[in-house]
C-alpha positions in Angstrom: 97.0 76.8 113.3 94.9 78.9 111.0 95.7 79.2 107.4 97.0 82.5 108.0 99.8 82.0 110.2 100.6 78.8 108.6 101.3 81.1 105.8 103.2 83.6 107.9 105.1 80.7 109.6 106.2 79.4 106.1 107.7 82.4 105.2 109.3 83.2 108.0 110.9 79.5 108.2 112.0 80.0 104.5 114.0 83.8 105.2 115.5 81.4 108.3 116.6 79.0 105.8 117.5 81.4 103.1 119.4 83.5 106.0 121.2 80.3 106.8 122.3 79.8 103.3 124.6 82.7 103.5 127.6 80.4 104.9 127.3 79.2 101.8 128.4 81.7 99.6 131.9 83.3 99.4 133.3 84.8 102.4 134.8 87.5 100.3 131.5 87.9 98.5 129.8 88.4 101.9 133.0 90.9 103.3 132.5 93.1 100.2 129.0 93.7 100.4 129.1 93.8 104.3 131.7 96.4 104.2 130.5 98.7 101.1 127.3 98.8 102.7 128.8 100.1 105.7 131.0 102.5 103.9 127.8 103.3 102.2 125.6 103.6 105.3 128.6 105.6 107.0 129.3 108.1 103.9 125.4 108.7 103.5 125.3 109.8 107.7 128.5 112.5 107.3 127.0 114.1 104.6 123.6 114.0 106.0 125.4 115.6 109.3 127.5 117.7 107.6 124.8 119.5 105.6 122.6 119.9 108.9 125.5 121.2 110.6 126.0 123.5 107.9 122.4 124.9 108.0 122.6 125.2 111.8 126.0 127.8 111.4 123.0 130.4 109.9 121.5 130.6 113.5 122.3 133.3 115.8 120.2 131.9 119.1 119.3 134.9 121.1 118.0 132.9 123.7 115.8 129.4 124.4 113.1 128.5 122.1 114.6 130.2 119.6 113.7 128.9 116.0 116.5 130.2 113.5 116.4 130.2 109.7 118.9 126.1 109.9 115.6 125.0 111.7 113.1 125.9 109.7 115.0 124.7 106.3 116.3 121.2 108.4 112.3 120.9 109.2 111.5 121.3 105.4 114.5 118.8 104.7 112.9 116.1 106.5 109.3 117.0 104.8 110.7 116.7 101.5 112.7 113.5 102.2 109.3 111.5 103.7 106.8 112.7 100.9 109.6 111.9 98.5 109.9 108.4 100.0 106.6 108.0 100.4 105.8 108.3 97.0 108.5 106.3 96.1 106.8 103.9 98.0 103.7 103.8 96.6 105.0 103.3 93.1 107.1 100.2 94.2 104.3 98.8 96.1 102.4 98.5 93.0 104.9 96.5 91.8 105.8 94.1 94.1 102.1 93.7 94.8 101.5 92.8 90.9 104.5 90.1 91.3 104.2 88.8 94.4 100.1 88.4 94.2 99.1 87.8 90.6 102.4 86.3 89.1 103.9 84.0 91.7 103.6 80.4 91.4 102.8 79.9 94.9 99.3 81.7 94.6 97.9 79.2 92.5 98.4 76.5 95.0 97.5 78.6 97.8 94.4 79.4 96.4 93.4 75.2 96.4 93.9 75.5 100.3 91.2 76.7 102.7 91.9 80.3 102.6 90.1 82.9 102.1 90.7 85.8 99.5 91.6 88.2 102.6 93.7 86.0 104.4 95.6 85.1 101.3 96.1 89.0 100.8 96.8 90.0 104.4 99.4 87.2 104.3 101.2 88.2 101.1 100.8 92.3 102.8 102.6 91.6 105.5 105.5 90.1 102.6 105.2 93.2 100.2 105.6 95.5 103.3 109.3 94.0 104.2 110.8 93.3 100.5 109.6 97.1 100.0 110.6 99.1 103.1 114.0 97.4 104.3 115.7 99.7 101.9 114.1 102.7 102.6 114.9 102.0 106.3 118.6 101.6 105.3 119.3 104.8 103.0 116.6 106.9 105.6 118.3 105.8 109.0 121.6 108.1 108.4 119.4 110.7 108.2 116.9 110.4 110.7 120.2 109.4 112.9 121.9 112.9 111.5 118.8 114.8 112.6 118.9 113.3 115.8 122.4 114.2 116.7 122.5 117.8 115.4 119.2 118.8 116.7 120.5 117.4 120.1 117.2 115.6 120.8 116.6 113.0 123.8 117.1 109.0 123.1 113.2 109.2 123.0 113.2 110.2 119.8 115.2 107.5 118.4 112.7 105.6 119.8 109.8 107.7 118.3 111.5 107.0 115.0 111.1 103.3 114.8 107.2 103.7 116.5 106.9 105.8 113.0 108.7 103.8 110.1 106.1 100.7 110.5 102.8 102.1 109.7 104.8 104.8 108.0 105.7 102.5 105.2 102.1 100.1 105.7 100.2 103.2 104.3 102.0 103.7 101.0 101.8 99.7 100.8 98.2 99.8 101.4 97.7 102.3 98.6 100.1 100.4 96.3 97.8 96.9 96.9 94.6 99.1 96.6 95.7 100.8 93.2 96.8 97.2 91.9 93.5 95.4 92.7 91.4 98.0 91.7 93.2 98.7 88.1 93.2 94.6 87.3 89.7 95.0 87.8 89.4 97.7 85.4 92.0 97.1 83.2 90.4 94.2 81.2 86.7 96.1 80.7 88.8 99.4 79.1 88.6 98.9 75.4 92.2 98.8 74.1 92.8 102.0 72.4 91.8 103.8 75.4 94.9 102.5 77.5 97.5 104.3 75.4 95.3 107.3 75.4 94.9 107.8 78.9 98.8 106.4 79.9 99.2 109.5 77.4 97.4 111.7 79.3 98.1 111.1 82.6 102.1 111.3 81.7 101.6 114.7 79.8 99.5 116.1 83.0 102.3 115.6 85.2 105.1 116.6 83.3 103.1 119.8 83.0 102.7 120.0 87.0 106.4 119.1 87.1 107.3 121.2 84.8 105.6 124.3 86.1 106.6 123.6 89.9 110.2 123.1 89.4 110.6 125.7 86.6 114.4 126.6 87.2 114.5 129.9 85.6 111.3 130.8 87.3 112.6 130.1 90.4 115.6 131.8 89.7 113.7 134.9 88.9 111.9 134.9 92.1 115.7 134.2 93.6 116.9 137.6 92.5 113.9 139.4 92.3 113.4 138.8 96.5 117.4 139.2 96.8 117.4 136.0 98.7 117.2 132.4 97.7 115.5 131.7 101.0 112.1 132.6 100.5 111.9 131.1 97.2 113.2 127.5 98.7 110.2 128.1 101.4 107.9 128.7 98.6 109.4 125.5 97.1 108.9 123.2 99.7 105.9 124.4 101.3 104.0 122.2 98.1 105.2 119.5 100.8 103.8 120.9 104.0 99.9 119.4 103.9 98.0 118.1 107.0 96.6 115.9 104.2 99.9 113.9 103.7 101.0 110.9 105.9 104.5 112.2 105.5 103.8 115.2 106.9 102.5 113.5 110.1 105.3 111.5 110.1 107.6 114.5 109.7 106.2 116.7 112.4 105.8 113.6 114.5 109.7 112.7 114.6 110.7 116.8 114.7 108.3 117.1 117.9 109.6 113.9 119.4 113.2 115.7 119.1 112.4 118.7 120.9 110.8 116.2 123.7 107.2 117.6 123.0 106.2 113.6 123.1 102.2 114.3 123.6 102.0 115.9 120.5 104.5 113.7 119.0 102.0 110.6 120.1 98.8 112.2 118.6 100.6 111.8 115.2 101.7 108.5 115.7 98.2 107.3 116.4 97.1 109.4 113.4 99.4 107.4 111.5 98.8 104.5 112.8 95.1 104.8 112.7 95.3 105.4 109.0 97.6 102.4 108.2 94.7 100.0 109.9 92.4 101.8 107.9 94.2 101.4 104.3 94.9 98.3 105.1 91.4 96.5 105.9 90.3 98.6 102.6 93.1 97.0 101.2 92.2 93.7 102.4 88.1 94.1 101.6 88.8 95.2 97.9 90.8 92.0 97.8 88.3 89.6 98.9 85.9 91.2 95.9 87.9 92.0 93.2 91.5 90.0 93.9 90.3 86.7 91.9 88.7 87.9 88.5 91.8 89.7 88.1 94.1 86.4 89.2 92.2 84.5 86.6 92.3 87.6 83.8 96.1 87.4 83.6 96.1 83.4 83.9 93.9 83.3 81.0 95.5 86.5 79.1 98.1 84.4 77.0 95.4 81.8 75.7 92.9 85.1 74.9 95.0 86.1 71.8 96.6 84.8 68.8 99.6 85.9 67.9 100.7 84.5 64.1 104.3 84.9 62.5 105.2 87.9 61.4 101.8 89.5 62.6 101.2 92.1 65.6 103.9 94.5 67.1 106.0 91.9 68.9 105.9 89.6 66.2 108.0 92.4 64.0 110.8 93.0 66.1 112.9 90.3 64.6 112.5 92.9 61.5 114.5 95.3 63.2 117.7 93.6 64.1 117.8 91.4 60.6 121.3 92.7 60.3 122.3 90.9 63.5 123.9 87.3 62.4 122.3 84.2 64.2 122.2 83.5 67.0 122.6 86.5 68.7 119.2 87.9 66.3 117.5 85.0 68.2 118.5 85.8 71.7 117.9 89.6 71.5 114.1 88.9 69.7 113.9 86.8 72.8 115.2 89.6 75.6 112.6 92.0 73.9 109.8 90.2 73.9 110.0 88.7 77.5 110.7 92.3 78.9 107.6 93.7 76.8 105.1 91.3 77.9 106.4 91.3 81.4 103.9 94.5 82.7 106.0 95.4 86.0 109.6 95.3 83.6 108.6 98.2 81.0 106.1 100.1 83.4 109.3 100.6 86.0 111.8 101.2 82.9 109.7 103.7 81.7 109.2 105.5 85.1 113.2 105.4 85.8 113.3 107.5 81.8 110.6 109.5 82.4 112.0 110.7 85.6 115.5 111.5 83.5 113.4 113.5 80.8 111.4 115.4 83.4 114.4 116.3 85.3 116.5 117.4 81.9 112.9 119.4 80.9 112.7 121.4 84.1 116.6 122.6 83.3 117.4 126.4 81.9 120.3 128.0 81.8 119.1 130.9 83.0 118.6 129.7 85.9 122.8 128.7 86.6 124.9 131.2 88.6 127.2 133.6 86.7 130.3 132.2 89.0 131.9 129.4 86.9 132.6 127.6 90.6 128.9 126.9 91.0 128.3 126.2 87.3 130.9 123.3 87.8 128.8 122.1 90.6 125.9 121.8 89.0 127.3 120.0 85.9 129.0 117.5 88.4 125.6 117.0 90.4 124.2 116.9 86.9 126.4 113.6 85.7 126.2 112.5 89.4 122.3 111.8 88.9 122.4 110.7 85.1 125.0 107.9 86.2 123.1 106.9 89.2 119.4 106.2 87.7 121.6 104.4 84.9 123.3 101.9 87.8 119.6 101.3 89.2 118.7 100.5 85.9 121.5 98.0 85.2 121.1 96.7 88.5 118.0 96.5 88.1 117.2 95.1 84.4 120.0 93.8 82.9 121.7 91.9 86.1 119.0 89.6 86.5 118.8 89.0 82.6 121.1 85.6 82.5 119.3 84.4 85.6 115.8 84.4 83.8 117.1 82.6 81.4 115.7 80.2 83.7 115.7 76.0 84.7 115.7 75.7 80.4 119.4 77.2 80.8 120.7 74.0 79.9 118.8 74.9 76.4 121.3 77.4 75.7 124.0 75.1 76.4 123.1 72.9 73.8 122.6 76.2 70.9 124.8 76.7 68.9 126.6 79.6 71.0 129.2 79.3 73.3 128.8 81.2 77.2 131.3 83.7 75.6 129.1 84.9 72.7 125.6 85.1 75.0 127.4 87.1 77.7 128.1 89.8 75.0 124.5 89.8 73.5 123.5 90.6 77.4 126.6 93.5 77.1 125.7 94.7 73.8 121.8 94.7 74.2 122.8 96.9 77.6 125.1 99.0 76.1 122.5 99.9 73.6 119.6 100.3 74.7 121.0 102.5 78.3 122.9 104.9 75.9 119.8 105.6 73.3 118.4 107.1 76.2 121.2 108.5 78.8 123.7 109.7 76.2 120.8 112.0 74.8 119.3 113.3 78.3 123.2 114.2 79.3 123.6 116.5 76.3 120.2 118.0 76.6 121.0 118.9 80.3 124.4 119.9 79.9 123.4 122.1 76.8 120.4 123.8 78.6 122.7 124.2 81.5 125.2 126.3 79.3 128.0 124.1 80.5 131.2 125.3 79.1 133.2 122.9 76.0 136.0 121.0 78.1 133.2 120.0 81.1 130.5 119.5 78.5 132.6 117.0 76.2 133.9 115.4 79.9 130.4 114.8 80.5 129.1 113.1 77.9 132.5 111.1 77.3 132.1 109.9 81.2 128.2 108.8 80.3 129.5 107.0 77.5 131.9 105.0 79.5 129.5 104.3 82.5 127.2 102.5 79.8 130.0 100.1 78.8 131.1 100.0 82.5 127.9 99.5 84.2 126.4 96.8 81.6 130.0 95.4 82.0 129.1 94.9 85.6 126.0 94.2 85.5 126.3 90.9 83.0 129.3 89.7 84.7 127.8 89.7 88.0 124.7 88.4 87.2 126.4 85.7 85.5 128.7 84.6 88.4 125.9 85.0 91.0 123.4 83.7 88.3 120.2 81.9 90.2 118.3 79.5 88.1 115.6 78.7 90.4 114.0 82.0 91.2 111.4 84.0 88.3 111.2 87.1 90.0 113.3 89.7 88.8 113.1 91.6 91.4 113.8 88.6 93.5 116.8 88.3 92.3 117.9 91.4 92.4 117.6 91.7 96.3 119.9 88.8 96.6 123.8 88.8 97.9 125.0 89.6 94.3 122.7 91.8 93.0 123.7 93.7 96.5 127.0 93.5 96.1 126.7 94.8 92.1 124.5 97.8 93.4 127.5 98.6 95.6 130.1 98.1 93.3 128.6 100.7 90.8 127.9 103.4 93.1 131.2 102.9 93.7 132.4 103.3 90.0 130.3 105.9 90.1 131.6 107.8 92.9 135.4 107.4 91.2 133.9 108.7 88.0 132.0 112.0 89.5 134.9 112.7 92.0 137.8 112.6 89.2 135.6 115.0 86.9 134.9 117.3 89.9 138.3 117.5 90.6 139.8 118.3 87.4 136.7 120.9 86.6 136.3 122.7 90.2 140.2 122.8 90.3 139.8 125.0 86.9 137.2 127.0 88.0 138.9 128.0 91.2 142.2 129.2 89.3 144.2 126.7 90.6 145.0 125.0 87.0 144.3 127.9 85.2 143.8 127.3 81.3 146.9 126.3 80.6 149.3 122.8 79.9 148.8 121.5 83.5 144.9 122.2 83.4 145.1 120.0 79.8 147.4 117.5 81.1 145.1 116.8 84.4 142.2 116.8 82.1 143.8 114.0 79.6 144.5 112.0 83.3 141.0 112.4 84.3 139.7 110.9 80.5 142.4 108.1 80.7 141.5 107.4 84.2 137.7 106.7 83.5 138.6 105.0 80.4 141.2 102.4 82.5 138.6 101.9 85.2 135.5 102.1 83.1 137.5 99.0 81.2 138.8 97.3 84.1 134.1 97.2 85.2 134.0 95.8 81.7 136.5 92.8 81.1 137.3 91.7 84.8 133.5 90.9 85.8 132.8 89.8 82.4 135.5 87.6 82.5 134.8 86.0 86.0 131.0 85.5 85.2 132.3 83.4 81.9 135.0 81.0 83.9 131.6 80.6 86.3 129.4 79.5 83.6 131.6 77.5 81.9 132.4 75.4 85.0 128.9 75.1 85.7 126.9 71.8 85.4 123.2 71.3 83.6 
């Protein structure tokens, strides 16, 4: 057996194992998550049908081979939804391809073995490629499936859709490694005031191309000017349409495959698949070059510096929470510096804000309907989105945060600190830092929305309690599924709990947005009208987020405590 499948075959015995070790864990750990991510699975397909369906009712077929106005836009749909994943793709590739090939443990041993550079890469590929695409195969498969059904295509193309996903999502990873490699080899012979310049740069540039694509009031504009939204959401989306892009292959692959055209559906595929072989060997050849000068850049980065008391940027942040009494002062100083020197933490948190900031800058209210029923749409899509980049980044940040406390847990044990008072620094450092940045983007939206008092103070009242809900979550969780063994963050965020505390907020989060669209669309339609029953539903709706956004604090906080407590070092 070659080194390379050795490595394969070790990986693949340890998922067996770790599959195994399932029937270890709660069974009503394992029914909750199996079941919300059904209900999640199943919700995502009826609105994905449902809105297809709902495009299709502007067709008036004349005849066959007719192509109405629902086809064209469902065509664009699909465009949108692969370049928007495959993007998506690219950026978490980079990530996973920084942790899993310069900062695991395992690389340094594998590099003593008899491998070489490209095998060692190929092998950890073919690992990036599944811990990045198994959720894009589970949120894109309702869709695809919705497609399917309303376009009334032939079981080929169900078919033709799993031929697609694999080197679908190998391209994006194959850029993803490429970028990685390539900037660890640049990275350390940029002097250091260049990097904040160009970061700089680069994020200015594309909130200027953001900005000036998605300009709402412009597109509004055009809306009225035209008479007709339609041509303005063609002019929109037509950005996507490229022969250039591999999602558009992908995209007019699967739509041919659905009208049965499967010749021209197969040139595609090969396209596609031609050009994940490609990317990858590039990949693979850059690796074998460049992949060890940059392994032993970031081995060697932490002995490179000095880093006195009280001197250099990190080394001051203990200034700015003096007023916090020991030895919570410690344990936050501690949480900010390991997320800051951690590259793939901040880069990611940043992206998650700066998509929030883009998305409030592109907002005007000009560009809002006059009829108060769709003006209460948007403000509910508006909280919808705010809440649910917050729950990624809970689930993502601050679940794992008691689990990287690491094997030196038993440290803590012995500090002076009971579990009780380090489960609410986690809460409070959360609860903090998610609000300096949510609360903010909510009233900027909702302001340059022109969203009316009674939904505007709803809003911002129902951000502030799905910080304190979600953190509650989100430290609870992570603290009675804690694991002690694993480094990786975002290992340990794909595991049973950190499923099961993804579902349980978009859950919360689904209660939240559906009791303020109620109350607010309810209003708007002149069902409440403005009087004592609007006011009294209203005062329901803030009592009801309050109960439940209490209930997500205390009860997981709670369990996580009895967990640690019982716990053994």
């Amino acid at each position: 057996m070659s080194p390379f499948h050795a490595m394969l075959w070790a990986k693949w015995r340890v998922a067996v194992h770790t599959a195994a070790s399932v029937r270890n864990e709660s069974w009503l750990k394992i029914a909750v998550v199996s079941v919300s991510a059904l209900l999640l699975w199943f919700g995502a397909f009826v609105a994905f049908r449902e809105g297809f369906e709902w495009l299709r009712r502007f067709d008036v077929s004349p005849g066959k081979g007719f192509v109405g106005i629902g086809d064209i836009v469902m065509l664009r749909m699909v465009s949108v939804f692969s370049l928007a994943l495959f993007l998506m793709l690219i950026f978490s590739n980079i990530f996973i391809v920084f942790s899993t090939l310069y900062r695991s443990r395992e690389v340094a041993f594998l590099l003593h073995t008899p491998t070489g550079y490209r095998e060692l890469f190929v092998a950890r590929f073919v690992e990036c490629v599944i811990f990045s695409s198994w959720a894009s195969a589970y949120l894109g498969s309702p869709l695809v499936l919705a497609y399917g059904i309303t376009a009334k295509a032939p079981w080929m193309f169900y078919v033709a859709a799993g031929a697609f996903y694999l080197p679908f999502v190998v391209v994006p990873a194959a850029l993803g490694g490429l970028v990685t490699i390539l900037w660890l080899r640049i990275y350390p012979a940029l002097p250091a005031r260049t990097l904040p310049i160009g970061a700089a740069l680069l994020a200015g540039g594309f909130f200027y191309y953001v900005r000036s694509v998605l300009n709402a009031a412009r597109l509004a504009e055009d809306a009225v000017a035209s008479g007709t939204g339609i041509d303005t959401l063609l002019a929109l989306s037509s950005q996507t349409q490229s022969s250039w892009l591999p999602s558009q292959w992908a995209a007019h692959g699967l739509v041919l495959a659905s009208m049965g055209r499967l010749r021209e559906s197969g040139f595609y595929w090969l396209l596609l698949v031609a050009n994940a072989l490609f990317f990858t060997w590039i990949a693979a050849e850059t690796a074998r070059r460049f992949f060890y000068s940059g392994w032993s850049w970031i081995l060697g980065r932490n002995r490179m510096r000095l880093r006195p008391i009280n001197r250099g940027l990190l080394n001051r942040v203990e200034g700015l929470f003096r007023r916090l009494p020991q030895p919570a002062r410690a344990l936050v100083v501690k949480d900010v510096k390991l997320f800051w020197r951690d590259a793939t933490q901040w880069t990611q948190f940043t992206v998650f804000f700066g998509i929030m900031a883009v998305y409030a800058a592109t907002l005007r209210n000009r560009a809002v309907p006059e009829y108060e029923h769709y003006r209460t749409w948007i403000a509910a899509m508006n909280i919808g989105a705010s809440t649910l980049i917050l729950a990624t980044l809970t689930s993502r940040f601050i679940f794992p945060l008691v689990s990287l406390e690491g094997r030196r847990f038993w440290i803590v044990g012995l500090a002076p600190l009971t579990f009780r008072q380090l489960l609410a620094q986690k809460f409070w450092l959360s609860v903090c830092t998610t609000s300096a940045f949510t609360v903010g983007l909510v009233v900027l939206s909702c302001w340059r929305l022109g969203v009316e008092p009674s939904a505007f103070v709803l809003a911002v009242y129902t951000i502030i309690a799905a910080n304190f809900g979600l953190a509650g979550m989100a430290v609870g969780l992570g603290s009675l599924y804690a694991n002690f063994q694993e480094d990786n963050p975002a290992r340990i965020v794909s595991g049973l709990g950190g499923t099961l505390n993804f579902l349980l907020s978009i859950a919360y989060i689904t209660f939240l947005v559906v009791g303020e669209t109620l109350i607010i669309q309810r209003r708007a339609l002149g069902i409440l009208g403005d009087g004592a029953r609007f006011w009294w539903g209203y005062a329901g709706v803030l009592l009801f987020v309050t109960v439940l956004s209490a209930a997500s604090v205390f009860l997981p906080l709670k369990l996580g405590h009895q967990h640690l407590s019982r716990m053994e070092f």
